[in-house]
C-alpha positions as CSV (number, residue, x, y, z in Angstrom):
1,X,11.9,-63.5,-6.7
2,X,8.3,-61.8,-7.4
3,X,6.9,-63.2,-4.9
4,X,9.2,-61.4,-2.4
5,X,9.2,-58.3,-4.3
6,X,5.5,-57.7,-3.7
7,X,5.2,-57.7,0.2
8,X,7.9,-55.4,-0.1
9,X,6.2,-53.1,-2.4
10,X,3.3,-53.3,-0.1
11,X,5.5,-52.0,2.6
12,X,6.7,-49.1,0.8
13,X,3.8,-48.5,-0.4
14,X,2.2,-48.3,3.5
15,X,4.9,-46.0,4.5
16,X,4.4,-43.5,1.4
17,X,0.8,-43.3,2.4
18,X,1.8,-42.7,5.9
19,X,4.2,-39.9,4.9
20,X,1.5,-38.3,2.4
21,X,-0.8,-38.7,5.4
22,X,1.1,-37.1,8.1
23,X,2.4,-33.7,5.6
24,X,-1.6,-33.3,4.7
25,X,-3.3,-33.3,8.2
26,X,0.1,-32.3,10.5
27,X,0.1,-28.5,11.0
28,X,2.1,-26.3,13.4
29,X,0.9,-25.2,16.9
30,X,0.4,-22.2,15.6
31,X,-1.3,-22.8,12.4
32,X,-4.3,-25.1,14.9
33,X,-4.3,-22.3,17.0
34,X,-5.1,-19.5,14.3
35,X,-8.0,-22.0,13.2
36,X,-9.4,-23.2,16.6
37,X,-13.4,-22.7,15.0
38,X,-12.3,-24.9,12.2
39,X,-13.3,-22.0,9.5
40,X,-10.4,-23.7,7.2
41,X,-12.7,-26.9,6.7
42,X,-14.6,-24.8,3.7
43,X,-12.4,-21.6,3.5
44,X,-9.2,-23.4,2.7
45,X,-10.5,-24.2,-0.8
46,X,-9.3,-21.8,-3.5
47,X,-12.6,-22.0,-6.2
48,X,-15.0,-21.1,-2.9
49,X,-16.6,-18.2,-3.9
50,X,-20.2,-17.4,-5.5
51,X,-21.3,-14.7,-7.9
52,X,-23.1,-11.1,-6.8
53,X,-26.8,-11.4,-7.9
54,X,-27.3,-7.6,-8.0
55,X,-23.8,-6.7,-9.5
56,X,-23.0,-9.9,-11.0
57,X,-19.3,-9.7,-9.6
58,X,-17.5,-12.8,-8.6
59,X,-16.8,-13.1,-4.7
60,X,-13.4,-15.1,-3.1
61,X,-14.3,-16.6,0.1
62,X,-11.1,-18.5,-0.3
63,X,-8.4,-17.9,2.6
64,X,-4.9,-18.6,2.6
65,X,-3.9,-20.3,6.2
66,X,-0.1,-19.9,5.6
67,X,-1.2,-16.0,5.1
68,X,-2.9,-15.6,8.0
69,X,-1.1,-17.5,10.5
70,X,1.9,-15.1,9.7
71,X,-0.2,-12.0,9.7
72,X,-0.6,-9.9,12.1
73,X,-4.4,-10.8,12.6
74,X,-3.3,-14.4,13.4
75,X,-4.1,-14.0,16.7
76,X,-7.5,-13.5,16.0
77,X,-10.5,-15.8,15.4
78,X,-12.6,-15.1,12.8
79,X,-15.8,-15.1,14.7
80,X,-14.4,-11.8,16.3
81,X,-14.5,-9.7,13.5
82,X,-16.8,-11.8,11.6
83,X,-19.5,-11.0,14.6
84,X,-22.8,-12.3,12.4
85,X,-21.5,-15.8,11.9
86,X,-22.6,-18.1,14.8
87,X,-23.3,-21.3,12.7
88,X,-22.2,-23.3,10.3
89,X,-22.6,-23.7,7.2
90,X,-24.0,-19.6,8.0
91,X,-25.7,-17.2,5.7
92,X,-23.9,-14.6,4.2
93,X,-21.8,-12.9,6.2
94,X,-21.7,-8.9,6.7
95,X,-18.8,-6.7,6.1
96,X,-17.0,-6.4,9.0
97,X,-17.0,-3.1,11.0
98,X,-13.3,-2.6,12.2
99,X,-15.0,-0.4,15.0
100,X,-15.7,-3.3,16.5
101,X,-14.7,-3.9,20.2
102,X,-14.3,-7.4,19.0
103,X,-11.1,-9.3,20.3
104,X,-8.0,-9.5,22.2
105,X,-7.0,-7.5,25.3
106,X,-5.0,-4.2,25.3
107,X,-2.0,-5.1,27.6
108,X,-1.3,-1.5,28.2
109,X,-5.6,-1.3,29.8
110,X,-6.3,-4.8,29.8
111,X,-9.7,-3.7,27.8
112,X,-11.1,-5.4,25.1
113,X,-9.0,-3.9,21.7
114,X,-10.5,-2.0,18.8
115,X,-9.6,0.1,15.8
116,X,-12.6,2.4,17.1
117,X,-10.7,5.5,17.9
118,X,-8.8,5.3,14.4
119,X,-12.3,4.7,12.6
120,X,-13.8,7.8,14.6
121,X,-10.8,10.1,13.1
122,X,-11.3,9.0,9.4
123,X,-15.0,9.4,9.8
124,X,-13.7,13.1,10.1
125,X,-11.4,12.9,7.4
126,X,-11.8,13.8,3.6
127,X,-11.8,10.4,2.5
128,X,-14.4,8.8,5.5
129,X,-16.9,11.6,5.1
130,X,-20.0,8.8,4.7
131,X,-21.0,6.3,6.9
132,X,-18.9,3.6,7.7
133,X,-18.6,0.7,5.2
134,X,-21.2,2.9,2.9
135,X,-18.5,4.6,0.9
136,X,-19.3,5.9,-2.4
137,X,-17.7,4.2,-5.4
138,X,-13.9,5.3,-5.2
139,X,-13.5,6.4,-2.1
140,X,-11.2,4.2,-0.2
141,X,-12.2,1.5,2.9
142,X,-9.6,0.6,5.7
143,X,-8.4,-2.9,3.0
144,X,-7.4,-0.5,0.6
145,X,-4.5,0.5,2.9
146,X,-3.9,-2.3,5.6
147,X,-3.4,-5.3,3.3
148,X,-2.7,-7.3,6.6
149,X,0.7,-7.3,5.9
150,X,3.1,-10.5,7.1
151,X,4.7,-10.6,10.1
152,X,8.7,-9.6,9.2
153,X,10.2,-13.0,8.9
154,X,13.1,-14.5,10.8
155,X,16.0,-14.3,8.5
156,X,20.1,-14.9,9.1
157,X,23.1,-12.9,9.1
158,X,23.4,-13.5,5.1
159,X,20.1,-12.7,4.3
160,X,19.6,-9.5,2.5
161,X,16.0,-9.0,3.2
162,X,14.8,-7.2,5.9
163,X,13.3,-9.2,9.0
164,X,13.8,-10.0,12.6
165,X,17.3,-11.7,13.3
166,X,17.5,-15.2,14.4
167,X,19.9,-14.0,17.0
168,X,17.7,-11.9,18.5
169,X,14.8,-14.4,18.7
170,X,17.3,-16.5,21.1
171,X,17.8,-13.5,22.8
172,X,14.1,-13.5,23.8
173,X,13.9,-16.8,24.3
174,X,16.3,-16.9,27.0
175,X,13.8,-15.9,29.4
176,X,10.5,-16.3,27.9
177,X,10.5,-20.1,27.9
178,X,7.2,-20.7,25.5
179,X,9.3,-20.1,21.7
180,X,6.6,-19.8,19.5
181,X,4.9,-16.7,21.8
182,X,8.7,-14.6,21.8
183,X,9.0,-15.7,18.2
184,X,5.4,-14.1,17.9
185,X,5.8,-10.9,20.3
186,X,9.3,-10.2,18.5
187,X,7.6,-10.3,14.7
188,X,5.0,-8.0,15.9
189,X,7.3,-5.1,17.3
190,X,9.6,-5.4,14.6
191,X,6.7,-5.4,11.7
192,X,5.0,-2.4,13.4
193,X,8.0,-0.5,13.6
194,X,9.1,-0.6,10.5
195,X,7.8,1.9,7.8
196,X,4.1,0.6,6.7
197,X,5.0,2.2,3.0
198,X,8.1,3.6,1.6
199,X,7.9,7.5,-0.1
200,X,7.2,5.5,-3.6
201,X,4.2,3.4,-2.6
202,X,2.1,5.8,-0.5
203,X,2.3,8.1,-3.9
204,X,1.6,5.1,-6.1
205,X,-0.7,4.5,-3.5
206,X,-2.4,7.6,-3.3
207,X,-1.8,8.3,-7.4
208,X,-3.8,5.4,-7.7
209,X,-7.1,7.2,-7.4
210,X,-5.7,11.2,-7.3
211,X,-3.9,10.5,-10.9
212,X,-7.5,9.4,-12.7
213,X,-9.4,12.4,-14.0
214,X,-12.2,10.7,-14.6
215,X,-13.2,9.4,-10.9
216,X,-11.5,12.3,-9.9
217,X,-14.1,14.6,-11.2
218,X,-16.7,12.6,-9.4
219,X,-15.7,14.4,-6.6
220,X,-14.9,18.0,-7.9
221,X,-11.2,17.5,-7.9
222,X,-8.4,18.0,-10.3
223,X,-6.2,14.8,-10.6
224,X,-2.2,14.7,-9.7
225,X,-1.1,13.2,-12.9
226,X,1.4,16.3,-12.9
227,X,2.7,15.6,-9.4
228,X,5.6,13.3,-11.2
229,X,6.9,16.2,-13.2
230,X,7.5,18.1,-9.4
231,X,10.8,18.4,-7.7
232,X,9.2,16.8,-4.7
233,X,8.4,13.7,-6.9
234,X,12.1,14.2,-8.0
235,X,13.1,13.6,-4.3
236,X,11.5,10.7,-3.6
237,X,11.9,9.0,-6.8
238,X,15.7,9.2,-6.0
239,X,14.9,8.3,-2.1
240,X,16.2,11.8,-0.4
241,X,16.0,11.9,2.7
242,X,13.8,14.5,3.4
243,X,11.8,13.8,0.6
244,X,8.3,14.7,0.7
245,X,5.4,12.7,0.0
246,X,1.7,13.0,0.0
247,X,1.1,12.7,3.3
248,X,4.2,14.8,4.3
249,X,1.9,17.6,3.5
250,X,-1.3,16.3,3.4
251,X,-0.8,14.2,6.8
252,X,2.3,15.3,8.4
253,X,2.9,13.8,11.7
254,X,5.0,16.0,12.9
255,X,2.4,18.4,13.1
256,X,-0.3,15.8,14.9
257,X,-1.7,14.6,11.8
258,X,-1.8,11.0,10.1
259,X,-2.9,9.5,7.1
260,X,-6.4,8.9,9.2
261,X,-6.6,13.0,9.9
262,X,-6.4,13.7,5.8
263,X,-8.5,17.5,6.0
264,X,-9.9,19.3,2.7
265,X,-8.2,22.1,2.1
266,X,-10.7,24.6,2.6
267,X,-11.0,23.4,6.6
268,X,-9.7,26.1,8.8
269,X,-7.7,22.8,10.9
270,X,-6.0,21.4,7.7
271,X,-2.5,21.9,7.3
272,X,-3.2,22.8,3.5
273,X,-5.4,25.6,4.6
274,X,-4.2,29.1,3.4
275,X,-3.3,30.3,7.1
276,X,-1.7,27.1,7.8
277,X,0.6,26.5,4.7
278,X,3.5,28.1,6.4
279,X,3.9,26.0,8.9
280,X,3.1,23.3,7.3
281,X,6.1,23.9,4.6
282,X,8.7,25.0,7.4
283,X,8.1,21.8,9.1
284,X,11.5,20.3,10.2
285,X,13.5,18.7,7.7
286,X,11.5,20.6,4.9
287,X,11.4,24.2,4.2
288,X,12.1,25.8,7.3
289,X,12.2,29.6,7.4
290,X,9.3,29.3,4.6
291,X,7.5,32.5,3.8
292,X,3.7,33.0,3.3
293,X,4.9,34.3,-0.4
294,X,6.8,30.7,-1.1
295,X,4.1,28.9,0.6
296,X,1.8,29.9,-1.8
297,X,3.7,28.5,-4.3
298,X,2.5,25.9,-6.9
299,X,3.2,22.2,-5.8
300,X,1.2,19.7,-8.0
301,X,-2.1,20.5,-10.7
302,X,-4.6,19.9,-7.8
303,X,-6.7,22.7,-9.3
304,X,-7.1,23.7,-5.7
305,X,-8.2,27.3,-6.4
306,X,-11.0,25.7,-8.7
307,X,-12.3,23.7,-6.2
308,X,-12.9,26.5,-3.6
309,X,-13.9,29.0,-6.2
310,X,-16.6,26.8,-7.3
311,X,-17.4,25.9,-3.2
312,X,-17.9,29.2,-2.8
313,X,-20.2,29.7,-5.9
314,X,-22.0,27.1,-4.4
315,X,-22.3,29.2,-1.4
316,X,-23.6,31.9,-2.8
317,X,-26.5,29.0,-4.5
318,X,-25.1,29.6,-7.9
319,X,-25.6,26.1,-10.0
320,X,-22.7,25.0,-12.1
321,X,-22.9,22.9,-15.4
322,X,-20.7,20.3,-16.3
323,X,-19.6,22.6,-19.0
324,X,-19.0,25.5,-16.9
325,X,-17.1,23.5,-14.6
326,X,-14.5,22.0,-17.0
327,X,-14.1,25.7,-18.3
328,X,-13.2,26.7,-14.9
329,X,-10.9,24.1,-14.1
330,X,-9.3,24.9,-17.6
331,X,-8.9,28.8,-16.9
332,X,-8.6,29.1,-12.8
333,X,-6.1,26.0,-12.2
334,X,-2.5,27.9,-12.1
335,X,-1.5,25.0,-9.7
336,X,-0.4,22.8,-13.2
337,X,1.5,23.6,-16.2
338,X,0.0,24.5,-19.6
339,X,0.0,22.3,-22.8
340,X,2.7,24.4,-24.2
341,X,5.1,24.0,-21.3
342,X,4.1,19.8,-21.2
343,X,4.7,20.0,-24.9
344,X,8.3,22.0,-24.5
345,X,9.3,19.6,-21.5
346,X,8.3,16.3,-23.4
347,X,10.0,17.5,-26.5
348,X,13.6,17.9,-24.8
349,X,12.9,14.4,-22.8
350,X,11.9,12.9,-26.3
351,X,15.6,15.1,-27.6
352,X,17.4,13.7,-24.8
353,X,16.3,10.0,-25.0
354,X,16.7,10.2,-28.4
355,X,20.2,11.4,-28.4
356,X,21.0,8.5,-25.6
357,X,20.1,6.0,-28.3
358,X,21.6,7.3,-31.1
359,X,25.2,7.8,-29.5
360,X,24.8,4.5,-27.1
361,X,24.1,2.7,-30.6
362,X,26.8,4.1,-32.6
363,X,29.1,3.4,-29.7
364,X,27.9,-0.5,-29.6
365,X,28.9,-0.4,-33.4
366,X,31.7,1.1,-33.3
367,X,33.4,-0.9,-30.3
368,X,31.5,-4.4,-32.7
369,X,33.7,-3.2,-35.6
370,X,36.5,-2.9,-33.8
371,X,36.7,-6.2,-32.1
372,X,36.0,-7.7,-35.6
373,X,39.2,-6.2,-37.2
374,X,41.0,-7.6,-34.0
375,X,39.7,-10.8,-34.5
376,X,40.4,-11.0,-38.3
377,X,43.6,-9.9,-37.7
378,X,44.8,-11.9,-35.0
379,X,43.4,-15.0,-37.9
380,X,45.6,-14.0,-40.0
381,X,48.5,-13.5,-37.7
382,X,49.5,-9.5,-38.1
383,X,48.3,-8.4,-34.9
384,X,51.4,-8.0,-32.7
């Protein structure tokens, strides 16, 4: 009986191999495609990575295929962005310039794509004035905004996420033949037609930086810690419609400006500028009718009248100390509320969630009390 057991186990053994085998090195179409240059061979390994000798940071050189091969770069080798790296193992590679006129062809001119003209308008733009890829600490670089975000995934009529329907897919595929292209083309119109960020994340987004005083007064600004006690805030926090943002002001499109186009305030062509405010908060779907007097109007403690006050010191070649600076972002900045109305304001929030408690609690009680004289009398048999 042993003796047959063992060529059996043998067997089993051969196929369990064969099945471990097969899941390890098979991989989609797609998935060989994404890596035709065979980066994956080092890069798939998640501990790659080496330590900065000047800044002693750690670097991840570790690259998730399933996240690329559903992004929307996965049509994209990496020697196209990664331009420097012609051998293997190579040196250390550069950061990559999206510039670039790197990789695959515009259908619309049938010319080599790029993010070139997108790059040249931030150059222009508050946060891009420094060369590219050369910012100062805190200022932000293309990654800090395009995470490479996934495709949207196929999903089914009971699926409560948002994605490109399954029925649609078939749709495509009824005339283009080759699935995994349609499947492809229809995940890249539907992810780049949907909203990049919601109202919430681009503030978070931009709070993430704006809200810090500290690295905010690296650059002579006041930060918008304040901008969550604003109606607007109010508006988006509770997903109005027409609630407004940061860039709904800062970067409206509707007036030919993007998150790329983001202008100080004291340039004649942004749509913050005194002469401009106007028109910038009768916009459609905001404040439309808005007067010079309301546009004037405080929105968020930006201590904007600081910063061109002291601009125009600066002008005039008048040095400001540190000292003299905090003083006049202390006394000029009308744009935020004083500690006495944050002190009254947090005092009736504190009231108020205090008060919820207390009565929510005595409630709980209550109704607890009251289910155990139910209970003892229904023991005891006098509850009719």
């Amino acid at each position: 009986m042993a003796d047959k057991r063992v060529p059996e186990a043998v067997f089993l053994l051969v196929i369990l191999y064969f099945v471990i085998f097969v899941c390890l090195t098979w991989s989609p179409r797609s998935a060989r495609a994404a890596d035709q240059e065979n980066c994956m061979l080092c890069h798939r390994y998640s501990g790659l990575g080496c330590f900065d000798k000047e800044t002693g940071a750690k670097r991840i050189f570790y690259v998730s295929e399933g996240l690329y091969r559903n992004s929307v770069h996965n049509n994209v080798l990496c020697s196209h962005c990664h331009t420097d790296v012609t051998e293997v193992p190579h040196k250390p590679a550069k950061k990559v310039n999206c510039a670039t006129q790197c990789h695959v062809k515009d259908p619309s001119t049938n010319k080599d794509f790029s993010h070139k003209i997108v790059v040249d308008e931030f150059k222009k733009s508050v946060h891009g004035k420094s060369p590219l890829f050369t910012f100062e600490e805190g200022q932000p670089r293309c990654k800090y905004c395009h995470t490479n975000p996934l495709y949207s995934p196929l999903r089914g009529i009971l699926a409560q996420k948002p994605g490109c329907e399954s029925e649609a897919l078939a749709r495509c595929v009824a005339c283009h033949e080759k699935s995994p292209w349609a499947s492809r083309f229809l995940k890249h119109f539907v992810s780049r037609t949907a909203p990049r960020w919601n109202k919430k994340q681009i503030v978070d987004l931009c709070n993430n930086c704006h809200a810090d005083k500290k690295l905010m007064q690296n650059f002579g600004l006041e930060s918008t810690e304040n901008f969550k006690q604003t109606f607007h805030w109010r508006n988006v926090k509770y997903e109005a419609e027409n609630g407004a943002d940061c860039l709904s002001c800062h970067g409206p499109r509707k007036l030919g400006f993007s998150a790329h186009t983001i202008l100080p305030v004291d340039d004649p062509t942004s749509p913050l500028y005194a002469e401009n405010r106007v028109k910038t908060c009768g916009q459609s779907g905001c404040h439309q009718g808005a007067t010079k007097l309301f546009a004037s109007g405080a929105v968020h403690g930006t201590g904007v009248k600081a910063a061109l006050l002291e601009k125009k010191l600066r002008a005039e070649g008048e040095e400001i100390s540190p000292e003299e600076k905090k003083k006049l972002r202390t006394e000029i900045d009308d744009a935020g509320m004083t500690k006495l109305q944050q002190t009254i304001i947090w005092g009736i929030k504190t009231f108020y969630k205090v008060m919820i408690v207390l009565v929510g609690g005595f409630m709980f009680i209550h109704q607890l009390l009251d289910l155990r004289i139910t209970l003892k009398e229904r023991r005891e048999g006098r509850h009719h």
